[in-house]
N, C-alpha and C positions, 0 to 999 in steps of 0.2 A: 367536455372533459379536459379540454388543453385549458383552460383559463382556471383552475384549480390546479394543473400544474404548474404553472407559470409563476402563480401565487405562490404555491411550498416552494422553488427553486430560491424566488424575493424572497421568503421569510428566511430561510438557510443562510443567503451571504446576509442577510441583514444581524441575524442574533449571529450568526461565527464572529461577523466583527466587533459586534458590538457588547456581547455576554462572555462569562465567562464559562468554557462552554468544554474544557478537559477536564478530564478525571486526576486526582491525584495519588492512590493509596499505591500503585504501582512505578514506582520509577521505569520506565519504555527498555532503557540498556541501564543503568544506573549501577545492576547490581554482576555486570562482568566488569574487569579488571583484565585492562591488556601490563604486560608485564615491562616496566620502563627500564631500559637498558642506557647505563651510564657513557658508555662507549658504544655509539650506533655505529662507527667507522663506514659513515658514509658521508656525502656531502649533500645536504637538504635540496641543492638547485638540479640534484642528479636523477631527484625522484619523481618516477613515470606513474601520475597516480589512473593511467587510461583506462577502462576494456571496452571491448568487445561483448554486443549483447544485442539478442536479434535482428541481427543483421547489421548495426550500425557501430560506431566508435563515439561511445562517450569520453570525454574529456576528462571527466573521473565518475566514480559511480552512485550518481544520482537523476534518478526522474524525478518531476515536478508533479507530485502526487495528482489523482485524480479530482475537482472540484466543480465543476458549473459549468453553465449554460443553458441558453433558450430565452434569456432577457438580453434589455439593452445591455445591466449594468455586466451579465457576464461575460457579454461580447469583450466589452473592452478589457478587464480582467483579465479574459484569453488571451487576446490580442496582446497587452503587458507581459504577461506569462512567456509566450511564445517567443516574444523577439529578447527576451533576457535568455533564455533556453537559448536559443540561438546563436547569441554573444556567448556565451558559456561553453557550450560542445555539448549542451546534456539533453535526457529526454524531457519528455511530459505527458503524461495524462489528461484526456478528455473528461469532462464529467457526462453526466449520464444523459445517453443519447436516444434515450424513450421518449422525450415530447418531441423530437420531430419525425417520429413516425404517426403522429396524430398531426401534427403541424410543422408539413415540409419547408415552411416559409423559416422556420427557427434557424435552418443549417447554419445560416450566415453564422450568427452566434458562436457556432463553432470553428468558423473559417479560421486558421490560423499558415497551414501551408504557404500563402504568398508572402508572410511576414519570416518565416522558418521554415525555407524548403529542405535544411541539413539534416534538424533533431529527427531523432526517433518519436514517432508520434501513434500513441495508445487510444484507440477509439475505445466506447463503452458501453454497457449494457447491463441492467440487471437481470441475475441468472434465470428469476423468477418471471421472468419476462416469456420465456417459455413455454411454462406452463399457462398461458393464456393467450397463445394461438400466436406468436413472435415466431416464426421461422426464416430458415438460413438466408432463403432469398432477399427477405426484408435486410435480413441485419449485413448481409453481404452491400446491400446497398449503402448501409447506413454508413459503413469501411468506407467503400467509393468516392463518397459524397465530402468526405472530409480529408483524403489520400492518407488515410494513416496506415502505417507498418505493420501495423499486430493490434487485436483484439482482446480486451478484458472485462469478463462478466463477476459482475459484483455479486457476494453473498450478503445480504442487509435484514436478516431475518429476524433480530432487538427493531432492528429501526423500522420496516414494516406492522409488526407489531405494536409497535407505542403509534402509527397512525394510525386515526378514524378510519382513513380513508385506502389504507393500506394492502397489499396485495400479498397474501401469505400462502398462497396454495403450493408449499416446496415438497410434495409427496413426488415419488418418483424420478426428482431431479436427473439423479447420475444417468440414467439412461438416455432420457432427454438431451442432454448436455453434451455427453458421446455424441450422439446421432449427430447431431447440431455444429461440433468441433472437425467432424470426420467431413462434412458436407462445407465448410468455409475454406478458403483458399490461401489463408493468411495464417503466421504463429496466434493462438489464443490463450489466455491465461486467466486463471481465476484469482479472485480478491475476497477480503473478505474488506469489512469499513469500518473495523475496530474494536471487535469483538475476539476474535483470534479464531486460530483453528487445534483441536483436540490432536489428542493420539487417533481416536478411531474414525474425526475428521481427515487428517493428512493421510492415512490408509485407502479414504475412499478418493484423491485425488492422485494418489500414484496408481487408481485404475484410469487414469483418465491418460487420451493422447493432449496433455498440454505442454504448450514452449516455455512456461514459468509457472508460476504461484506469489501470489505479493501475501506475507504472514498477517498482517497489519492487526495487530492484539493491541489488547487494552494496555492504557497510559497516555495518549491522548485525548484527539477528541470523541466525546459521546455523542452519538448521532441519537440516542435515546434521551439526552437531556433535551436537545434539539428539538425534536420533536414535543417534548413535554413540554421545552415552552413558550411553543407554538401554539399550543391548546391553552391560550388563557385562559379559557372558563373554567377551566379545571384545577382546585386546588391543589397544591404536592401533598404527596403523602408518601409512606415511608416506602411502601412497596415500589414506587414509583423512582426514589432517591434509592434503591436497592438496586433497579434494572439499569439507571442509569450507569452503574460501573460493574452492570455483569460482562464477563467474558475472559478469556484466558489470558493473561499478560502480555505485554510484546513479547520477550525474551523466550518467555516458555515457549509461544505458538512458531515462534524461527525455529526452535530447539525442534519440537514438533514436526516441522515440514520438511528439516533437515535429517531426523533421526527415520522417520515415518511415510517420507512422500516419495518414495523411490527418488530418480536420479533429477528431477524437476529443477530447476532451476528457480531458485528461490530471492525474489525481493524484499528484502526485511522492512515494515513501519510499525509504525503506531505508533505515535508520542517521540517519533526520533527527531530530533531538534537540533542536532551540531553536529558537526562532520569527526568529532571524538566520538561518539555513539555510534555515526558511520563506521567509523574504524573498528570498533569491537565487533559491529554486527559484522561486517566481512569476514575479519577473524576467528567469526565462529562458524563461518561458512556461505553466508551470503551472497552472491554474486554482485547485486546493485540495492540499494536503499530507495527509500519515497519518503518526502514530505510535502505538507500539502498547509495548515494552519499558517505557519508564518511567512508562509510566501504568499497566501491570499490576502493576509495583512499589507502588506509589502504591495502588494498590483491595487490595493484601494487608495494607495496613493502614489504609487508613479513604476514606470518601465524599470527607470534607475535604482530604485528601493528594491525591489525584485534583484537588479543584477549585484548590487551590493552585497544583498543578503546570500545570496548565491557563491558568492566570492570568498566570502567570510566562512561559510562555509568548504568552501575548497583549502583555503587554507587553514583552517582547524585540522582536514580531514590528513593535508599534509605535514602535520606536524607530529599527527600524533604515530604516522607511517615513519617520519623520523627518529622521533623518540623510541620505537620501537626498532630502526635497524633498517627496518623493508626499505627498500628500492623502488617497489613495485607489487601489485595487487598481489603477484602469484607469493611474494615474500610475507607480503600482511598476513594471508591467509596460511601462512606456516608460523604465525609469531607468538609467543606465549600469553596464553590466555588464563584468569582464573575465574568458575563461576561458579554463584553462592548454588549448593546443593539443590536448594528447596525450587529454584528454580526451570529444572529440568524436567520434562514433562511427565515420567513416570512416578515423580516424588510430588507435584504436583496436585496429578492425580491420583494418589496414593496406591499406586501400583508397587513401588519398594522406598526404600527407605535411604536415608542420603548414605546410611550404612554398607546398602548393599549396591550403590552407583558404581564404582569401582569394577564389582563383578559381571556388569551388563556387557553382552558383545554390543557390536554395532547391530543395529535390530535391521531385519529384514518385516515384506507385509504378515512373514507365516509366521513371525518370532513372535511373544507375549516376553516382556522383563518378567525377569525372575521375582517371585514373591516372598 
């Protein structure tokens, strides 16, 4: 069984980097609009772009999304990852730590602690993992084994599906995942990997006891095209090029987890790509951001490519805190925002009309928008 995972992990960084492997029709943030003030009457060197988030102090707010391991090539990868994270203040995500519970020898792969004993560091799991006999004991282990901070179980249900070899049994999750979250020892958070999450998706996460929610909706990468082509033998066909960019927007499924997931603490992805995209996503409520695509780019060829990109990053993120006046995160997230109607999730999913947006209270799980 491990030697066919081993395989799909090699095929995944091989076509990320080498195909082109995002969707397009959704611009990720594209279509919010932070409001640029002529007179920021601030001074750009004054600004604290910090927080605070599970426990630790990022440096400003971004994790190094979730991506790999269990091979040689993701070893090193990590290792890149990790100590550019480190240089930086910020966190990072493990990729999925299912093969070495089939093969404990993999851990290594995911060693990154002695290169980055500071970051905040996110172990990982598919939620689906579950429902096929994965309990806490195991996955409390799988924590240990890597000393990471906090735990997050991936939703991968497009990309499950488009494999042969795939694991789709997601009936009964929520209960599962409660029992499972209540029994671990550590903050847990759920993901999804780019598909997004609904209105009556983010309802059933604000029943859950989690420390976050990562929205991660479409506008990046397709883990559905990924897999499709991965199945050479298979030719494409339209249904195939249809699932590849099913799922709900980035923008919308933030909107989603913010309107919809009770008080969750929400990390915005999916296709976010510059730390100006950072800045509207906090501004609409976000706590901290992920990216994960062009910093895997970035660790296939070197630590310093990573920490560059990182930087570049940071200072987009703070300029665009400038442009807008903020001082600091609590100001961003008071700063004027505008976003295109159609992208909010009740107009979306044609619950009302960009007419009747205006008249929505803030929704609670008992409320329904008005129709």
């Amino acid at each position: 069984m491990t030697e066919p995972i081993q395989g799909r992990k090699s095929d995944h960084i091989r076509i990320a980097l080498e195909e082109d492997v995002e969707v397009q029709p959704n611009s990720a943030f594209g279509r919010a609009r932070l409001i640029y003030q002529a007179i920021p009457e601030i001074h750009r060197d004054d600004i604290d772009p910090s927080i605070e988030f599970l426990g630790r102090k990022l440096a400003f707010p971004l994790l190094i999304g979730s991506m790999t391991g269990g091979t040689k090539d993701a070893a090193i990868i990590n290792q890149r990852l990790a100590r550019a994270a480190q240089r930086c203040g910020i966190g990072m995500g493990l990729g999925s730590q299912r093969i070495m519970l089939e093969q404990p020898t993999t851990s290594a792969t995911f060693q990154v602690r002695d290169v980055a004993p500071d970051i905040l560091l996110v172990a990982n799991l598919g939620a689906v993992q579950l429902n096929y006999g994965v309990g806490a004991e195991s996955i409390q282990q799988l924590i240990r084994s890597v000393d990471a901070d906090a735990l997050v179980f991936h939703l991968n249900a497009a990309q499950e599906a488009a494999q042969p070899e795939g694991d789709t049994r997601f009936g009964d999750l929520i209960p599962v995942l409660r029992r499972t979250i209540e029994e671990l020892e550590l903050p847990c958070g759920l993901k999804e990997v780019g598909c997004g999450f609904s209105i009556d998706a983010a309802r059933k996460l604000a029943t859950l006891p989690l420390g976050f929610v990562e929205s991660a909706g479409q506008g990046g990468t397709s883990w559905t095209r990924i897999e499709h082509m991965r199945s050479a033998s298979e030719k494409p066909t339209a249904a195939m090029e249809q699932l590849e960019e099913w799922g709900i927007p980035s923008i919308t499924s933030l909107l989603s987890c913010l309107r919809y997931g009770g008080q969750i603490p929400v990390v915005a992805s999916g296709g976010l790509r510059t730390g100006v995209e950072a800045a509207h996503a906090v501004a609409m409520g976000a706590q901290a951001t992920a990216m994960a695509l062009p910093l895997l780019r970035a660790a296939a060829e070197s630590e310093d490519a990573v920490y560059d990109a990182l930087m570049a990053f940071r200072s987009s993120f703070v300029t665009a805190m400038f442009l807008t006046g903020s001082t600091n995160i609590q100001a961003l997230q008071k700063a004027q925002l505008s976003i295109a109607p159609d992208c909010f999730p009740e107009v979306f999913e044609g619950r009302a009309s960009p007419e009747q947006l205006w008249t929505l209270a803030t929704p609670t799980l008992e409320d329904e928008p008005n129709q």
